[in-house]
C-alpha positions in Angstrom: 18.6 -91.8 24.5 21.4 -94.3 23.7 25.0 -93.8 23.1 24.9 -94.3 19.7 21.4 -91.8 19.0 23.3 -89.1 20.8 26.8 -89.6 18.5 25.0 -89.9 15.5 22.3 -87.3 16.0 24.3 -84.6 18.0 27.4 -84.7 15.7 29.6 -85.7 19.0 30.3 -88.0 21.3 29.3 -87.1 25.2 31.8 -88.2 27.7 31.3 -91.5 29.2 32.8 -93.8 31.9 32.9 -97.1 29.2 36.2 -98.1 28.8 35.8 -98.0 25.3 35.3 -94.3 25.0 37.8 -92.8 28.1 40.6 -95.3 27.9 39.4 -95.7 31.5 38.6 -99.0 33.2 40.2 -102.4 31.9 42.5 -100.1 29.7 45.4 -102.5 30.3 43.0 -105.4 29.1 42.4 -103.0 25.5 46.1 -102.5 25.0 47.9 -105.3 26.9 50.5 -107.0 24.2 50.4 -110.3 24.3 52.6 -112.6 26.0 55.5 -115.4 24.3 53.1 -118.1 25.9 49.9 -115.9 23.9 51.9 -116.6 20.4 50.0 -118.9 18.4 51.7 -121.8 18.0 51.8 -121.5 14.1 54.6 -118.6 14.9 56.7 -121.2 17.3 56.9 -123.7 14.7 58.1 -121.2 12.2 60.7 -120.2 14.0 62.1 -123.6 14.5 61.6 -124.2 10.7 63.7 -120.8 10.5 66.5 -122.4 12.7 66.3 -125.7 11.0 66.8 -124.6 7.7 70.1 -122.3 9.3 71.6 -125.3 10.4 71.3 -126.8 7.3 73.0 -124.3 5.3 75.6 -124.2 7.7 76.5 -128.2 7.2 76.3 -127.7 3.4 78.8 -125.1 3.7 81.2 -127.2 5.8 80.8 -130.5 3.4 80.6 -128.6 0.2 83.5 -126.1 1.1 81.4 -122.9 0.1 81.1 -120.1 2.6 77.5 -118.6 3.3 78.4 -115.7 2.8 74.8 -113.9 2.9 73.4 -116.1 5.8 73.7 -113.4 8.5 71.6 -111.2 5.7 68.8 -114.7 5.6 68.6 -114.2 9.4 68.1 -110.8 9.7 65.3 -111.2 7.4 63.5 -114.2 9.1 64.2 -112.0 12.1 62.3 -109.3 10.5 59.8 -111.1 9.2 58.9 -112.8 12.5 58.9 -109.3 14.1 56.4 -107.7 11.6 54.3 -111.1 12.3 53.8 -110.5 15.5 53.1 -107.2 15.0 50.3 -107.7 12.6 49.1 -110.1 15.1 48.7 -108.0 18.4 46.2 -104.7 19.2 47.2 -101.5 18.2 49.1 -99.4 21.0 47.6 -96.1 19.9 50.6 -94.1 21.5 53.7 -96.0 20.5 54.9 -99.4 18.5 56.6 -102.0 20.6 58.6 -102.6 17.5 59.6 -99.0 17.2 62.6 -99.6 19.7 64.4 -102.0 17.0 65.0 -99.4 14.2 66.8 -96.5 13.8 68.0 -93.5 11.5 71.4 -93.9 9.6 72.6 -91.5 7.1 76.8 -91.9 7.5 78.6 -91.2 4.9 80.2 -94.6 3.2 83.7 -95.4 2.9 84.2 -95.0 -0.9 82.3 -91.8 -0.8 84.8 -89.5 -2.1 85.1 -86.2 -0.5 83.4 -82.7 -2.0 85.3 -81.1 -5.0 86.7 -78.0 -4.0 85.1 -75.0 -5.3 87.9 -73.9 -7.8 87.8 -76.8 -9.2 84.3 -77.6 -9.8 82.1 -77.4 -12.7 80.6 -74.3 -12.4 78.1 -72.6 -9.7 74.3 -73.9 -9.4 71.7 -71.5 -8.7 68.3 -72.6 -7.3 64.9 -71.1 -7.0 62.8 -73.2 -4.5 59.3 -73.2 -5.1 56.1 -73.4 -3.4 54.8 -73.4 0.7 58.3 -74.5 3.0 57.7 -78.1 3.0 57.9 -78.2 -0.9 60.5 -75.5 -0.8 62.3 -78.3 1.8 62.5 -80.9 -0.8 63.7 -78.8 -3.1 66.5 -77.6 -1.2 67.5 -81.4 -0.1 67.5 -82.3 -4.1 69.5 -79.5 -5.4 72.1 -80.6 -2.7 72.1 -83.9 -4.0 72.0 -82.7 -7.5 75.2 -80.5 -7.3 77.0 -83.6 -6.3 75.8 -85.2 -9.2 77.1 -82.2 -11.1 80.2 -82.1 -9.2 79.3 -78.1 -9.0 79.5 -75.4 -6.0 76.0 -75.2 -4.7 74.5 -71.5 -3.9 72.2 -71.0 -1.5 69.0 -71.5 -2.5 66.4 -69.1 -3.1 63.2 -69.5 -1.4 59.9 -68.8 -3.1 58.3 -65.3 -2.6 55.8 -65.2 -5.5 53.6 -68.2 -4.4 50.3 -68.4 -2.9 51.4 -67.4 0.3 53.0 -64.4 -0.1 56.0 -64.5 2.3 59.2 -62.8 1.7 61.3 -65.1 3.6 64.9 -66.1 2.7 66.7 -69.0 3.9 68.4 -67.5 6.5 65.1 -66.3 7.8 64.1 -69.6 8.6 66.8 -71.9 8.5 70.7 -71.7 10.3 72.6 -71.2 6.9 76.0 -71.2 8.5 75.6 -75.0 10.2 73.5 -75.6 6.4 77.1 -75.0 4.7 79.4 -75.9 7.2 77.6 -79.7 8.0 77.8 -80.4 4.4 81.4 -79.6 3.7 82.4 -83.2 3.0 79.4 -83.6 0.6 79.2 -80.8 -1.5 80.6 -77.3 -1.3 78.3 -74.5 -0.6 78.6 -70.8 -0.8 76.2 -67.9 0.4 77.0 -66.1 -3.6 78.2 -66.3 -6.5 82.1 -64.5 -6.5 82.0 -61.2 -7.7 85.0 -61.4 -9.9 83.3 -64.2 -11.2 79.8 -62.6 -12.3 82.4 -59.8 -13.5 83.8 -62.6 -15.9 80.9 -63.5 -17.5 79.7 -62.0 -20.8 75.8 -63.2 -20.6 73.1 -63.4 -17.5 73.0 -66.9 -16.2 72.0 -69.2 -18.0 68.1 -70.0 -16.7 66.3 -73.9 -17.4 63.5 -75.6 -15.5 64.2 -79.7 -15.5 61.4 -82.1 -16.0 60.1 -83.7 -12.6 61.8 -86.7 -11.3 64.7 -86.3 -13.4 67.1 -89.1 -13.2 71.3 -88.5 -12.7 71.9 -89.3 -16.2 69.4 -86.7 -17.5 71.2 -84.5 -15.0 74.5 -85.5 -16.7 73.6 -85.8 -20.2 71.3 -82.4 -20.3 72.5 -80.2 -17.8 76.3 -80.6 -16.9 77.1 -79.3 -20.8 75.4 -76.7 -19.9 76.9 -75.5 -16.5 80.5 -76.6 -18.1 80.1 -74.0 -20.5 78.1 -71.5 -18.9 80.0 -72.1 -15.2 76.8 -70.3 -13.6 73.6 -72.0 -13.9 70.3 -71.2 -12.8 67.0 -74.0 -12.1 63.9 -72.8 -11.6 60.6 -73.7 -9.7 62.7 -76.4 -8.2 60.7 -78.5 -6.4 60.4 -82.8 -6.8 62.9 -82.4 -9.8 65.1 -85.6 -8.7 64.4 -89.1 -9.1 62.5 -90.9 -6.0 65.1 -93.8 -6.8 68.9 -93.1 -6.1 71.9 -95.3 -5.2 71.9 -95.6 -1.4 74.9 -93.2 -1.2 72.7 -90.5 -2.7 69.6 -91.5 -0.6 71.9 -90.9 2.4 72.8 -87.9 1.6 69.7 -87.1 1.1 68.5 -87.6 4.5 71.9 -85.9 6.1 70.4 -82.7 4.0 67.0 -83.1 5.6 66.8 -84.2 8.7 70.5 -82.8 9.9 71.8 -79.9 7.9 68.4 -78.1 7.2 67.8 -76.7 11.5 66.2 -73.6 12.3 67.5 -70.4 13.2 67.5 -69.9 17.4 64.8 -67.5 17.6 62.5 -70.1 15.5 63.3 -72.7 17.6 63.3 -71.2 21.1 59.6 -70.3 20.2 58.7 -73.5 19.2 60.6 -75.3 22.1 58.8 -72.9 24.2 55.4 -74.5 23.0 56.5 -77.7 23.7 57.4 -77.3 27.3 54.2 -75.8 28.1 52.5 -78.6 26.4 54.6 -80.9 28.2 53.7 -79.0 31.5 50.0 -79.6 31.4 50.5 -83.6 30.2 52.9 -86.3 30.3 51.8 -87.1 27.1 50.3 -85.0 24.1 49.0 -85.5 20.1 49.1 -83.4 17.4 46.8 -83.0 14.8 47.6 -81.4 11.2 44.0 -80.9 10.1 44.9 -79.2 6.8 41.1 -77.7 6.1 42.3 -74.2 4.7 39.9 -72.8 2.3 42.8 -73.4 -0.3 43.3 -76.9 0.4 39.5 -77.5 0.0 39.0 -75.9 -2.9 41.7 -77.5 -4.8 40.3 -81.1 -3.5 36.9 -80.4 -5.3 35.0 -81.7 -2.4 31.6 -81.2 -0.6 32.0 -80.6 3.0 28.7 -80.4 3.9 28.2 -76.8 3.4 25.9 -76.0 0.9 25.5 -74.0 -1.8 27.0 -71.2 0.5 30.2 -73.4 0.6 30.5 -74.1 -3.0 30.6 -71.1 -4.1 33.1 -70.2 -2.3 35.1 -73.0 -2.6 34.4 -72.7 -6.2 35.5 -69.0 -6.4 38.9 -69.7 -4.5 38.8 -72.5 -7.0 39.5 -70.4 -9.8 43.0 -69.5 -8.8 44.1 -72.6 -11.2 43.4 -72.5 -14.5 43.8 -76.4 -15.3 42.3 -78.1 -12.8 39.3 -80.3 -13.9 35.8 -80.4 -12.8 35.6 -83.1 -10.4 32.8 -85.3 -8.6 32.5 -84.4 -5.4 30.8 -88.0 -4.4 33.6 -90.2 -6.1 36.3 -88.0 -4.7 35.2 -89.0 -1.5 34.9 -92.5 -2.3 38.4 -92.4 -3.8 39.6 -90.7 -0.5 40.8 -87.7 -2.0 38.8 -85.8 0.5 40.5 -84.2 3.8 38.6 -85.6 6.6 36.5 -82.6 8.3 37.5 -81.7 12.1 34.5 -83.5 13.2 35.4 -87.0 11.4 39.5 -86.5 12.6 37.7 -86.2 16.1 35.6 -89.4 15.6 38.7 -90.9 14.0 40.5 -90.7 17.1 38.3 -91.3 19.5 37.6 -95.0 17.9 40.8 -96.0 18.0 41.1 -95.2 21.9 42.5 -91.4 22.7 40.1 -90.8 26.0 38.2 -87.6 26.5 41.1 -86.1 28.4 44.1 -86.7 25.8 46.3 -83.2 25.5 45.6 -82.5 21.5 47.8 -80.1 19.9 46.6 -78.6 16.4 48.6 -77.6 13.8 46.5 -75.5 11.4 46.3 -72.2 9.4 43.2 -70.5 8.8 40.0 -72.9 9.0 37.4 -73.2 6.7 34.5 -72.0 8.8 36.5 -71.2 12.1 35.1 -71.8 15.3 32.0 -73.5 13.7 33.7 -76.0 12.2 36.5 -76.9 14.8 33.5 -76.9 17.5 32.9 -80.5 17.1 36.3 -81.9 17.7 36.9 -79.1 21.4 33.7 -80.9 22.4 35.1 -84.4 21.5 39.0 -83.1 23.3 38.4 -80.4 25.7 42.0 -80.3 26.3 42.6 -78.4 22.9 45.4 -76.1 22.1 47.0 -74.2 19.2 50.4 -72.4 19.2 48.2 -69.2 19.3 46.6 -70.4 22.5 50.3 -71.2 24.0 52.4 -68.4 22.4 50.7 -65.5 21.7 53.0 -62.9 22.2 56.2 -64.7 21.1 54.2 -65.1 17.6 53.8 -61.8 17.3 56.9 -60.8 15.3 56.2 -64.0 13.1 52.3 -63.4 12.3 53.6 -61.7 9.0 55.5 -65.1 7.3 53.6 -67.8 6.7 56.5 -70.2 6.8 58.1 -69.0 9.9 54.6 -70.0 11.7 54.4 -72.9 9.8 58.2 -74.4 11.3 56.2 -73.6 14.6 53.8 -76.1 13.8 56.2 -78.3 13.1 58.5 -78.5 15.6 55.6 -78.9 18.2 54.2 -81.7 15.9 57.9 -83.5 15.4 58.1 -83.5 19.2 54.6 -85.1 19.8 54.2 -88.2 21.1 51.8 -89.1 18.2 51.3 -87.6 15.2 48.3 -86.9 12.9 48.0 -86.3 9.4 44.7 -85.3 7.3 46.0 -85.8 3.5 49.2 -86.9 1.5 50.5 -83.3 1.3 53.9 -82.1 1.8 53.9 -81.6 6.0 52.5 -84.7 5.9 55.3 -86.7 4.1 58.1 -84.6 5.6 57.2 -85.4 8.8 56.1 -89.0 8.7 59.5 -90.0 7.2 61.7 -87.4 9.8 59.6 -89.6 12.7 60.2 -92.6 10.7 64.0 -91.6 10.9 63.8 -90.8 14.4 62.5 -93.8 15.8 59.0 -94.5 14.2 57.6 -92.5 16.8 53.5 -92.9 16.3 52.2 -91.3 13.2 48.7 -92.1 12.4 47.8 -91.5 8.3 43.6 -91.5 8.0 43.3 -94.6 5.4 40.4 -91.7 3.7 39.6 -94.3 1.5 37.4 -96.7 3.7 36.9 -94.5 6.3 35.2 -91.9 3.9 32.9 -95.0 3.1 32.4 -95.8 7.2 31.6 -92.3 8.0 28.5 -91.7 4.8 27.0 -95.8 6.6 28.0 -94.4 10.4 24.4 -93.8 11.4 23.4 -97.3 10.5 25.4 -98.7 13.4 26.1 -98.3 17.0 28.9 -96.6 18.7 31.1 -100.0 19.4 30.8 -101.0 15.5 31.6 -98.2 14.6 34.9 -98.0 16.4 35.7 -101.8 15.6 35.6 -100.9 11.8 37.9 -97.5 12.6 40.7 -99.8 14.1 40.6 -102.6 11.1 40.6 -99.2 8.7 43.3 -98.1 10.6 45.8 -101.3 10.4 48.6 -100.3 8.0 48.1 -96.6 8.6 49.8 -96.3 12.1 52.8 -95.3 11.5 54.6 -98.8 12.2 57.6 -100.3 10.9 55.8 -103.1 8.8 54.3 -100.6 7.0 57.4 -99.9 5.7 57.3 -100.8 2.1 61.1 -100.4 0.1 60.8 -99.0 -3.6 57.1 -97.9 -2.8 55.9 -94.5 -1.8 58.0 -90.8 -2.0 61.6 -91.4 -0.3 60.7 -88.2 1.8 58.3 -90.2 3.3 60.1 -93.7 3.1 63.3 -93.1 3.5 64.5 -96.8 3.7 68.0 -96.4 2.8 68.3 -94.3 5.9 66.7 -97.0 8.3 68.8 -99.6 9.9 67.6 -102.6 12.0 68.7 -103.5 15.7 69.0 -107.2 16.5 65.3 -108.5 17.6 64.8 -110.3 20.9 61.5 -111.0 21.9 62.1 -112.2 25.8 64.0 -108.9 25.7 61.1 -106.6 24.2 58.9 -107.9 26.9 61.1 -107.7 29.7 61.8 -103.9 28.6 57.7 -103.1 28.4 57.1 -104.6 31.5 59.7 -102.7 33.2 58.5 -99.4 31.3 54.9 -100.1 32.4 56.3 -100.0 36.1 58.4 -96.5 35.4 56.2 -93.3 37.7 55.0 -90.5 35.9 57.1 -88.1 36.8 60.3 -90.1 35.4 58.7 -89.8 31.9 58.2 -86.0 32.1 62.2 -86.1 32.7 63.1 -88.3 29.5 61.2 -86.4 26.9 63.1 -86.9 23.4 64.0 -83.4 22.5 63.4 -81.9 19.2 67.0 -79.9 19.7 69.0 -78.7 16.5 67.7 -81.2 14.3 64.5 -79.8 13.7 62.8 -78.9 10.4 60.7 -76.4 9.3 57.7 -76.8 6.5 54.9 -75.3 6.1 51.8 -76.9 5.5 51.2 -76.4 1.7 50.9 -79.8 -0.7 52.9 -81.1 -3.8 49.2 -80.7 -5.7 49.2 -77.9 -6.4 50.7 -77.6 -10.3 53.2 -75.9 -11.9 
């Protein structure tokens, strides 16, 4: 029986010594980058018409008298642009982007950006009541510190949501440090753990209670809520999740990021158990994935997809489905060819093997409760034998957590923060957290299934063989890896684009190579010694997605 009878008829790939499938052989052939002397020559003459037209601005300036004043900005972005290029140009490195090294996270404060008002005299106190799983509950709390500083108010900590689907009476200093939360935000906003007592004392009504519209602006913030809080002093939002504006001045979008990827750490006991993980990842491999599969029995229910099931499945899925009361009857088949499906196990496992993870890649997966348990996650152990969970690595460290939802969930992601790649299986919450947090950290590998086309790849997969198949996965795939051209400003949610909080290193190409070539010669044992460590700026979400509605 051929290779591709067995993939298509079996439902999984059986291990093989091609290069194509293991990563073994000419693997240095697949991924090699090429060389300066490789560029086509189209890219050479573009960057002499780049340094041509330089020098000619710089002579107009002398003759005419004018400065240039934004020709270092032109050549950082003809020095950008020939970067992404080239990138677009070469193979995909499944594991890293040789671009990656060149940008970095930058949230400092500016120099006009005038210090926090002091509590006494600030406008009033703002209560919040986060809402949703963590990761939505996580953008919440980032916007509400943003928003007192649009309000000039003293921020309260935030309440955490214990009414939601998941049940889990968590408060923030459950999960999160609250004492490094107020005291790393000092100069941006001032925070306090409650409301003064001889304040509450003062007041002759409750506090006053509103919920904002979504993606409200500063000036609605201003012009509808700040009257409010000036004459109330305490002020209550509620069900505070994606209430800001995607689009702030970059001061703002800073601070944003200094909220969630450096004030918002977890407590020591969350992260030595999630640290603990990782080492014992890292002990087993030099190198390790993890995959958020995201195929809860909520999540598929709410999609309105058919996952092969049956009428056993639907009715399930329909009965969990009943939980909302506005959500419209949907079309299973054009979901899918919308890619608004999750990708099952099986397909994630296919997915990856495609694009060049061999048999024996360390997988990590990040997961609550599966839809069909061992059953359905059978395909994808076959496909990586070297699968783990934080269950399988932590057992009885977990056990005081197995009660909170959210507390597991930060587990998850810290192990999938400190991956070397990173997986997603939908547009959810974890998902965008996390890309833009690796984003800010380095663009460290995150791989986003581009459902769409691949939904359409995986219905025709049994109408071609095995190396067709995987061609089509990695041309899918371009645009979905996680690299810096992907990076699109004013496009996408800023949790998962933060662009204001990116900088740019200058670009040398000799030096890129020269760097990868003497990283290609580094032993094994020096990389287990350099792992970048997840530390205090870790963030915890669970796994729960912006669709579901109010």
């Amino acid at each position: 029986m051929s290779l591709a009878e067995v993939w298509r008829s079996s439902g999984r790939l059986v291990t093989t010594s091609s290069p194509q499938l293991n990563g073994g052989g000419n693997k240095s052939a697949l991924w090699k980058w090429r060389s300066f002397s490789g560029q086509p020559k189209r890219t050479v003459m573009w960057t002499w018409v780049c340094g041509f037209m330089l020098f000619t601005l710089g002579v107009i300036s002398l003759f005419t008298g004018h400065v240039v004043s934004h020709l270092e900005w032109y050549s950082q972005q003809l020095s950008k642009r020939s970067l992404l290029d080239m990138s677009r140009r070469e193979p995909i490195d499944v594991w890293k982007s040789k671009y990656s090294k060149f940008f970095y996270g930058c949230s400092e404060r500016g120099r006009n950006f005038p210090p926090a008002v002091q509590e006494h005299r600030s406008n009033g106190y703002l209560l919040i009541a986060a809402s949703g799983g963590l990761n939505q509950q996580r953008t919440g709390i980032t916007d509400a510190v943003v928003v007192a500083r649009i309000l000039n108010a003293t921020l309260v900590v935030p309440e955490l949501d214990h009414h939601s689907y998941w049940k889990d009476d968590s408060d923030f200093n459950d999960i999160f440090d609250v004492n490094w939360f107020i005291a790393s935000l000092t100069k941006d906003v001032t925070i306090v753990k409650r409301v003064p007592d001889r304040v509450m004392r003062s007041m002759e009504k409750p506090p006053y209670t509103m919920r904002v519209p979504r993606k409200s602006t500063p000036e609605y913030y201003l012009d509808q809520v700040l009257p409010i809080l000036s004459r109330r002093h305490v002020l209550q939002l509620t069900k505070f999740d994606y209430r800001l504006a995607n689009d702030l001045d970059e001061d703002m979008q800073k601070l944003r990021c200094r909220v969630n990827y450096h004030a918002l750490r977890f407590t020591k006991r969350i992260q030595s158990v999630g640290m603990k993980v990782v080492k014992r990842m890292r002990k087993m491999a030099n190198r390790f994935i993890a995959v958020h599969l995201r195929f809860e029995p909520d999540m598929l229910a709410f999609s309105g997809c058919d996952f092969g099931g049956g009428e056993k499945e639907r009715a399930e899925l329909a009965e969990i489905r009943k939980r909302w009361d506005t959500l419209p009857d949907l079309d299973p088949l054009e979901e899918r060819k919308r890619g608004k499906c999750p990708l099952t196990p099986h397909e994630v496992g296919l997915m990856l093997r495609a694009l060049g993870f061999a048999n024996d890649t360390y997988i990590y997966v990040a997961s609550g409760e599966i839809y069909g348990g061992e059953k359905t996650l059978s395909p994808l152990r076959e496909l990586f034998p070297n699968f783990y969970t934080k269950e399988m690595l932590a057992n009885d460290e977990l056990k005081p957590l197995l009660p909170f939802s959210s507390r597991l969930a930060a587990i998850d992601y810290i192990v999938s923060d400190e991956s070397d790649v990173f997986i997603t299986n939908n547009n959810g919450n974890m998902a965008k957290i996390l890309a833009g947090r690796r984003r800010y950290m380095g663009h460290k590998r995150t791989i986003r299934p581009n459902a769409k086309k691949l939904s359409a790849l995986f219905m025709d997969r049994e109408k071609m063989e095995w190396h067709t198949f995987a061609k089509k996965v990695k041309s899918c795939q371009r645009g979905f890896m996680g690299d810096p051209d992907e990076f699109k400003p004013g496009r996408g949610e800023f949790h998962e684009y933060p662009q204001a909080c990116i900088c740019q290193r200058p670009f040398s190409y000799d030096k890129t190579s020269k760097e990868d070539e003497e990283e290609d010669n580094i032993p094994e044992e020096v990389h287990n010694n350099n792992i970048t460590r997840h530390g205090y700026l870790s963030s915890a979400d669970n796994e729960r997605d912006e669709v579901f509605p109010d």
